[in-house]
C-alpha beads as a LAMMPS data file, in Angstrom:
LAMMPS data file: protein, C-alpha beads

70 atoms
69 bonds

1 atom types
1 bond types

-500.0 500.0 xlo xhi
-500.0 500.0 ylo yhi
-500.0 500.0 zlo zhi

Masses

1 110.0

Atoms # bond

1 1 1 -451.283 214.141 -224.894
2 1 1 -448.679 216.518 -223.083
3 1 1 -451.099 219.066 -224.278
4 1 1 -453.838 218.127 -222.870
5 1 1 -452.034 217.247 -219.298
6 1 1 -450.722 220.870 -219.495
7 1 1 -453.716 222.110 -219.818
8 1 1 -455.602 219.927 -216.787
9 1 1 -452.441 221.150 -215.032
10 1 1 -452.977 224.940 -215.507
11 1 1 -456.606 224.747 -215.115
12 1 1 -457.943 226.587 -212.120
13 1 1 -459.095 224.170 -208.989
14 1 1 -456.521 221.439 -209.994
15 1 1 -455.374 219.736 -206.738
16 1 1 -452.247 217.216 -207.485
17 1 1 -453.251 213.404 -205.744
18 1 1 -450.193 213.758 -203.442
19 1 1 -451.760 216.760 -201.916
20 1 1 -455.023 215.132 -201.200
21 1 1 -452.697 212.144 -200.140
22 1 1 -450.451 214.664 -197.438
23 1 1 -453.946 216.202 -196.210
24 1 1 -455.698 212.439 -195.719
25 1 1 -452.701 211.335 -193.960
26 1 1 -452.401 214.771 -191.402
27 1 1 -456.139 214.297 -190.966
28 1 1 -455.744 210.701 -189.860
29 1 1 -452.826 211.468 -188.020
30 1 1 -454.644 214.005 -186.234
31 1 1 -457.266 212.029 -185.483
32 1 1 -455.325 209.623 -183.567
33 1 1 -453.616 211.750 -181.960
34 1 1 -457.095 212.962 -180.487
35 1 1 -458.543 209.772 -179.469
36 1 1 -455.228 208.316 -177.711
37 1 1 -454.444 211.846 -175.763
38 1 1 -457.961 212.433 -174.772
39 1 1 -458.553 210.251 -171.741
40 1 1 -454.866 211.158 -170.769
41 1 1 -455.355 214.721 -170.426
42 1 1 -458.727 213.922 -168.426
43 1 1 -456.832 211.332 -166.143
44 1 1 -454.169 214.786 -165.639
45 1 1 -456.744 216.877 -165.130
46 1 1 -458.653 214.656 -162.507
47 1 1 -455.110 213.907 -160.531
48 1 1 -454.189 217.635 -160.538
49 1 1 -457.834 218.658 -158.649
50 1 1 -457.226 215.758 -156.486
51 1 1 -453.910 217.032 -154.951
52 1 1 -455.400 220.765 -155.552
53 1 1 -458.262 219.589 -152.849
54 1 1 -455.286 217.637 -150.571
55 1 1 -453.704 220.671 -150.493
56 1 1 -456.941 223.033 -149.269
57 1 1 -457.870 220.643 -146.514
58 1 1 -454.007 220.159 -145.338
59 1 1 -454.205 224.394 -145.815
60 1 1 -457.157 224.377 -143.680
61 1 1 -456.204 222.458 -140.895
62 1 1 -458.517 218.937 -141.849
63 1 1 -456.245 217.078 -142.628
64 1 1 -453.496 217.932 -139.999
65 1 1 -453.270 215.202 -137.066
66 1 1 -450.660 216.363 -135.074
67 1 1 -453.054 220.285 -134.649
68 1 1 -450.266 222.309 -135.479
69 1 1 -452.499 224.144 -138.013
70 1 1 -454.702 226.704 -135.968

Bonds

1 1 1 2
2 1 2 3
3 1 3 4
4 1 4 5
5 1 5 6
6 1 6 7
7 1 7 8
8 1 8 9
9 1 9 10
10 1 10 11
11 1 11 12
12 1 12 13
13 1 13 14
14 1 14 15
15 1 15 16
16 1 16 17
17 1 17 18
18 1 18 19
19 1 19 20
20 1 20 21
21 1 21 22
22 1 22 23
23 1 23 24
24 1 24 25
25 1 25 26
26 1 26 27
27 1 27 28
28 1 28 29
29 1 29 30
30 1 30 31
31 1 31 32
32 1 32 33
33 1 33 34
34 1 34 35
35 1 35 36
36 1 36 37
37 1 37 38
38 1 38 39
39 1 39 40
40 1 40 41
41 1 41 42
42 1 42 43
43 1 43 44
44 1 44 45
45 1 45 46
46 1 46 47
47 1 47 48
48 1 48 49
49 1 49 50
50 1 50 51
51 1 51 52
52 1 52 53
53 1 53 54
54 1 54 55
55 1 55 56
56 1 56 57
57 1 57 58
58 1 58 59
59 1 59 60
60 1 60 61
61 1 61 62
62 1 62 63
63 1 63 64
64 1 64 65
65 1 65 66
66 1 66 67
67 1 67 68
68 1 68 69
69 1 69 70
């Protein structure tokens, strides 16, 4: 029997299950990680171009109520 697990062992292409376990579980993992950060990064994204425009239209004298800003 030890022969014949040797054998399997030493074979070429023979993948252990607790590899295939670690790769299932960092592809799950990953996968998460995906679909909870996703709408986060948009919701940076979105906030950042908000105070990017803020800042243009306070830069350009719009947004300046006092008319300091020539």
């Amino acid at each position: 029997m030890e022969t014949i697990i040797r054998k399997i062992k030493e074979s070429k292409g023979f993948v252990s299950i607790e590899v295939v376990f670690v790769a299932g579980a960092l592809i799950v993992l990953a996968s998460m990680v995906m679909f909870f950060f996703n709408g986060k990064a948009h919701d940076v994204s979105k906030t950042a171009g908000s105070t990017l425009d803020a800042v243009n239209k306070e830069m350009a004298g719009e947004n300046d109520p006092a008319g300091t800003n020539p």
